[in-house]
N, C-alpha and C positions, 0 to 999 in steps of 0.2 A: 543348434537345431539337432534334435535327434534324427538317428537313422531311421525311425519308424515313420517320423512326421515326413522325412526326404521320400523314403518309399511310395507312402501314400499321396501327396502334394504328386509325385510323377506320375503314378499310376490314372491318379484324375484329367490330369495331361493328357493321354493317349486317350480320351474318349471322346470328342471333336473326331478327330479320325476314325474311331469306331465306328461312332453312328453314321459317317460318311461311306464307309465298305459293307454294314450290315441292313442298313436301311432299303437302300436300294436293291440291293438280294435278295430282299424280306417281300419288296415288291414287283419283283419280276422280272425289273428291269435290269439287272445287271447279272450275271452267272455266278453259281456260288464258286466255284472256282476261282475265279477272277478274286472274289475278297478273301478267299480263304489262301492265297498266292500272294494278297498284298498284305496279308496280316502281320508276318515278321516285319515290314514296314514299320507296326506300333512300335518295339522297342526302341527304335531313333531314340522320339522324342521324349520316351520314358528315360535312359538312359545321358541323354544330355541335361533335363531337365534336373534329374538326380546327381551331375556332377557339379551343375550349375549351383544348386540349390548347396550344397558342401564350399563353395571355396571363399573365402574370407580374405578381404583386402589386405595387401601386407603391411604392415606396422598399425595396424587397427585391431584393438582388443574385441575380445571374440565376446557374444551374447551373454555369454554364463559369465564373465568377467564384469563386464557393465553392468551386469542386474548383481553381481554382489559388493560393487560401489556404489550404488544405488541407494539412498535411504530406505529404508524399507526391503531392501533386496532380502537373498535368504540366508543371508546371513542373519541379521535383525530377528530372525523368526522363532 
């Protein structure tokens, strides 16, 4: 998996929590402070979700491996 797809795939991650800290501040009910204090909160799960998404079982060939045994992989092409 490329780093661009990891990046992105995490960064959609943290938006569940976003809309959790902005919505409510949006609406009055919570002080922008309060989400503007919990925002470095997002990184966590962007951060876990982007190492997660990188690690590969061991002694199991990696994606770009099995799609070029693959009939049709890119190799063939």
């Amino acid at each position: 998996m490329s780093s661009r797809l990891r990046v992105g795939i995490a960064l959609l991650a943290t938006v569940p929590m976003l809309l959790a800290l902005v919505l409510p501040a949006a609406a009055g009910v919570l002080p922008w402070a309060v989400s503007l204090s919990a925002s470095p909160a997002l990184a966590v799960p962007a951060v876990v979700t982007y190492v997660r998404l990188g690690r590969t079982a061991a002694g199991t060939a990696s994606g770009r491996d099995r799609d070029a045994a693959r009939p049709g992989g890119p190799t063939d092409r």
